[in-house]
C-alpha positions in Angstrom: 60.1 36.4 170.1 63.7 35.8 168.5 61.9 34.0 165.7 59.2 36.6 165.1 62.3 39.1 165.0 64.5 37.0 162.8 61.7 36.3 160.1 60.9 40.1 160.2 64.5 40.6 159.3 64.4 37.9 156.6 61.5 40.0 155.6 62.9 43.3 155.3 65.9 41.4 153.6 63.8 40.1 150.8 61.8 42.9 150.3 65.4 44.8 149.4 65.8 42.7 147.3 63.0 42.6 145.4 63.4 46.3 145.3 66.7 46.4 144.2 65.6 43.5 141.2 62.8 46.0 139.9 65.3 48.5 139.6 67.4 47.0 137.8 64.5 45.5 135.6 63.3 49.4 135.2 66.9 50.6 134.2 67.4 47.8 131.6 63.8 49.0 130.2 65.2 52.7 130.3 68.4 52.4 128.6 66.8 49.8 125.6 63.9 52.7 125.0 67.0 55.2 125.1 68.6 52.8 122.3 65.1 52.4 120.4 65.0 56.2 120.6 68.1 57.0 119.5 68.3 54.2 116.5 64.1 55.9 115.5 66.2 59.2 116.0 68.5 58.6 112.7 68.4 61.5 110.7 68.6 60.2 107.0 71.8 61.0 104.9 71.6 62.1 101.4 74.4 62.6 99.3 74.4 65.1 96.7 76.3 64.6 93.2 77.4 67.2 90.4 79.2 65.7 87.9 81.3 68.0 85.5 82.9 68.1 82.4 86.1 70.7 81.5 87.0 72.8 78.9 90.5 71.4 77.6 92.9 72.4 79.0 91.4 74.1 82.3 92.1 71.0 84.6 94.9 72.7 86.5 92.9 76.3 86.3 89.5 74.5 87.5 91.5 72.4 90.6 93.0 75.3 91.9 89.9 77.2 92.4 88.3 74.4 93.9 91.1 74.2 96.4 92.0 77.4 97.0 88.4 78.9 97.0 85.5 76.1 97.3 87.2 74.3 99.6 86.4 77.4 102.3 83.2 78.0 101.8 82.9 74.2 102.2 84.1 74.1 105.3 82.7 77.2 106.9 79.2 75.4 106.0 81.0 71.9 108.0 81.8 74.4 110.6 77.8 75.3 110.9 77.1 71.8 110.8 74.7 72.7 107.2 77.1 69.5 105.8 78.2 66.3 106.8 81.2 66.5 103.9 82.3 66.9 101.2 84.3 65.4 98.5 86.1 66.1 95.0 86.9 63.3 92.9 88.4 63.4 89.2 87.0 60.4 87.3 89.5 58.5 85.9 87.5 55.5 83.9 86.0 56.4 82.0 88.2 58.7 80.3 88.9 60.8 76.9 87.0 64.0 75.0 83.7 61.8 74.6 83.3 60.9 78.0 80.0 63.2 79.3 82.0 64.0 82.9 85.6 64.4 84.0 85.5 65.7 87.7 83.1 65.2 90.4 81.6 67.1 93.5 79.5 65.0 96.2 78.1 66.8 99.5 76.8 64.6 102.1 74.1 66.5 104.1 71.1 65.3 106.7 69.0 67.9 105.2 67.5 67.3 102.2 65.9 70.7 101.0 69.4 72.8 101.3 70.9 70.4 98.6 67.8 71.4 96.8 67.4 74.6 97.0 71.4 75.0 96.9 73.0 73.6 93.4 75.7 76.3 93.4 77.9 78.3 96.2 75.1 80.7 97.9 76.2 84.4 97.5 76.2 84.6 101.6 78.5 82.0 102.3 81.1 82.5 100.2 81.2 86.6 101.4 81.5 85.3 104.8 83.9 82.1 104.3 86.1 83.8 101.3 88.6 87.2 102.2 90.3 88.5 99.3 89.8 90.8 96.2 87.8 88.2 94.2 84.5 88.7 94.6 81.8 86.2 94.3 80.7 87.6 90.5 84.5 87.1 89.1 85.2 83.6 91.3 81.8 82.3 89.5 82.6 83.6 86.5 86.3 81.7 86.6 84.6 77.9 87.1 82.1 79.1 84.3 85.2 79.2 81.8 86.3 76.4 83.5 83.3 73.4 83.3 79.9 73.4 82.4 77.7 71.1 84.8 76.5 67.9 82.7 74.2 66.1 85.3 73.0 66.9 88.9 71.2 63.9 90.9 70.7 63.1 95.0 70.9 60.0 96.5 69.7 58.5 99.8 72.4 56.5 101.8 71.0 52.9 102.1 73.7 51.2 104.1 77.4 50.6 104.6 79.7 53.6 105.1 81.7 54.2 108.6 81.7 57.7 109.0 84.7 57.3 111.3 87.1 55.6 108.9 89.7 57.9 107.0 88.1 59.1 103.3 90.0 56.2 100.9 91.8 58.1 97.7 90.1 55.6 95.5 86.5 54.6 94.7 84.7 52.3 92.2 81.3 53.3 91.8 79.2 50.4 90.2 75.3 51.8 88.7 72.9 49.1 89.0 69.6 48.6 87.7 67.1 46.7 89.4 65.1 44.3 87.3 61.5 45.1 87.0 59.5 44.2 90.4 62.7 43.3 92.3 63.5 46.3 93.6 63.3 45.2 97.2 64.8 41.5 96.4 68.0 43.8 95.0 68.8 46.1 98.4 67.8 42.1 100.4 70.5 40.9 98.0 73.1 43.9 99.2 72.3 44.5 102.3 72.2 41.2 103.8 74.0 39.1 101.8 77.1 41.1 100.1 77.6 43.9 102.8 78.6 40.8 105.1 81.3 39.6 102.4 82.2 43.4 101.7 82.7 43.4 105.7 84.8 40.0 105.1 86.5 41.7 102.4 87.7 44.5 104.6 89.2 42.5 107.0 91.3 40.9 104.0 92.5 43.9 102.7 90.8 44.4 99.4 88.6 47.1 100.6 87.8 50.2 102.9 84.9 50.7 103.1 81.6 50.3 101.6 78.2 51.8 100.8 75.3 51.8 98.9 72.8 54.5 97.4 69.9 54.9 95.8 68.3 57.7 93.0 66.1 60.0 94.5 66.4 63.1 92.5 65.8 63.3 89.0 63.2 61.1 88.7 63.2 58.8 85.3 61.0 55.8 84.5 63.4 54.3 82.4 66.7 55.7 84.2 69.5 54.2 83.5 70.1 53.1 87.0 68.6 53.5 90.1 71.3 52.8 92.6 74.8 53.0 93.0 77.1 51.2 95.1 80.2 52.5 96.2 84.1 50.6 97.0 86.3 52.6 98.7 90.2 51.1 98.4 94.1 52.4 98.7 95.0 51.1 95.4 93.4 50.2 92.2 94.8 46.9 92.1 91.7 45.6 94.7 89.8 45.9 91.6 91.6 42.7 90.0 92.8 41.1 93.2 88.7 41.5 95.5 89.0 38.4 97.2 85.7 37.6 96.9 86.4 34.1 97.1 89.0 34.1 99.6 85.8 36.3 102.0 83.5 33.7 100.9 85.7 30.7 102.3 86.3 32.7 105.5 82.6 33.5 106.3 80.7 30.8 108.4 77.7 29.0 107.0 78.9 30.5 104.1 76.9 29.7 100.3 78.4 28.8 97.2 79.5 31.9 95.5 78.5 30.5 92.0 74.6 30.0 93.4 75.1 33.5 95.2 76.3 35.4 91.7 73.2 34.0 89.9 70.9 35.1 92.1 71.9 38.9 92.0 72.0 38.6 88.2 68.3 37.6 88.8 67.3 40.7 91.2 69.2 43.5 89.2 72.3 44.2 86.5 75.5 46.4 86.4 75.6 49.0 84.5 78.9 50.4 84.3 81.1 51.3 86.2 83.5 54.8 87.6 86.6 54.8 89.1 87.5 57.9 90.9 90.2 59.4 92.4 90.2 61.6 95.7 91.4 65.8 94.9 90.2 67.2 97.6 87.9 66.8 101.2 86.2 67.9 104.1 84.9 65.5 107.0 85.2 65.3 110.7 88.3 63.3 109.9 90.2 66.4 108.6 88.3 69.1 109.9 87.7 70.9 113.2 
């Protein structure tokens, strides 16, 4: 009878825990489909670009507008969550009367028709996000005699970029063109094999941050580039002094950075290149 009573127990004992190991097994499935979920869940980011040229002379008119007056109606629309951020760059290289754009305006948004549909400051915002006696007429009127717009395009964020890091006051934009049918090979060749030494780099001290883009909006067959890739730094010296080589040696399994150089030549080639410099901003790290 004791035995009958102890091998019941032994039972009960291992059906607990046979119980308790399916639970566990169904709350390890349930919190990978919650990550699956929330990863298919990724809204897309676009970024949208206006790139302007001034009238001589109107650099300090033009800047002070921006700050005193875009800058709110910017970040009423943060507020209402219509834009991830925004930032106002002047461009520093190139530089001089020829050059076709001297300042810069990029709004990151998840939605994709308002940066459509919304080139310019809507009427409604800036009557709800602007108090004073300029009214929306004469505030338009002052960038008017200020810039004219020389080129609007929209990118789509491909990788890099941590949203949580402090905006850098410098950025090197590189425009790249993939070569004909290597369109893919080119975002293999920066995703998975320079963002790595970009990450390396960061950890050096020769860069911020990273990210790169590519051309949705206007659509050209022969454009001049179809991505951009974007190197966020404190000082311009990082430019001269990347320390690729020094990432390179600290990587494991790392390749020869010779090989590595003349295989991205093969998949695409650089354009040319911006330098900017930080004005003004609006994220989540400056902005309630």
């Amino acid at each position: 009878m004791r035995k009958k009573h102890h091998q019941f127990l032994c039972y009960l004992s291992n059906g607990r825990k046979q119980i308790m190991r399916l639970f566990l097994l169904l709350l390890a499935i349930s919190v990978s489909c919650q990550q699956i979920l929330a990863q298919s869940a990724k809204l897309p980011v676009y970024a949208a670009i206006n790139y302007y040229k001034l009238k001589p002379g109107k650099e300090e008119t033009y800047t002070s507008l921006v700050k005193s007056t875009t800058h709110k109606v910017l970040e009423y629309q943060f507020k209402q969550k219509s834009i991830i951020g925004w930032y106002f760059y002047e461009v520093l290289i190139p530089d001089g009367e020829q050059t076709p754009y001297n300042f810069v305006s990029v709004i990151i948004s998840n939605n994709f028709s308002d940066l459509v549909d919304n080139p310019v400051i809507p009427k409604d915002m800036y009557a709800k996000a602007v108090s004073g006696p300029t009214s929306y007429q004469q505030f338009m009127t002052q960038l008017l005699d200020c810039r004219t717009l020389a080129k609007r395009e929209i990118y789509l964020h491909r990788a890099g970029i941590d949203a949580k890091k402090a905006i850098s006051p410098y950025v090197e934009i590189d425009y790249m063109k993939p070569n004909p049918g290597r369109t893919a090979d080119y975002v293999k060749m920066e995703t998975e094999v320079y963002y790595p030494i970009h990450q390396e780099r960061m950890k050096l001290g020769a860069l911020n941050d990273w990210g790169l883009y590519e051309k949705l909006l206007p659509y050209e067959f022969n454009a001049e580039s179809d991505f951009f890739t974007a190197n966020f730094f404190d000082n311009p010296r990082s430019i001269i002094d990347s320390k690729y080589e020094e990432a390179f040696n600290s990587m494991p399994n790392n390749i020869d950075f010779i090989r590595l150089s003349g295989q991205a030549d093969q998949t695409r080639k650089m354009v040319r290149s911006d330098l900017w410099k930080l004005v003004d901003y609006i994220d989540q790290n400056n902005t309630k």
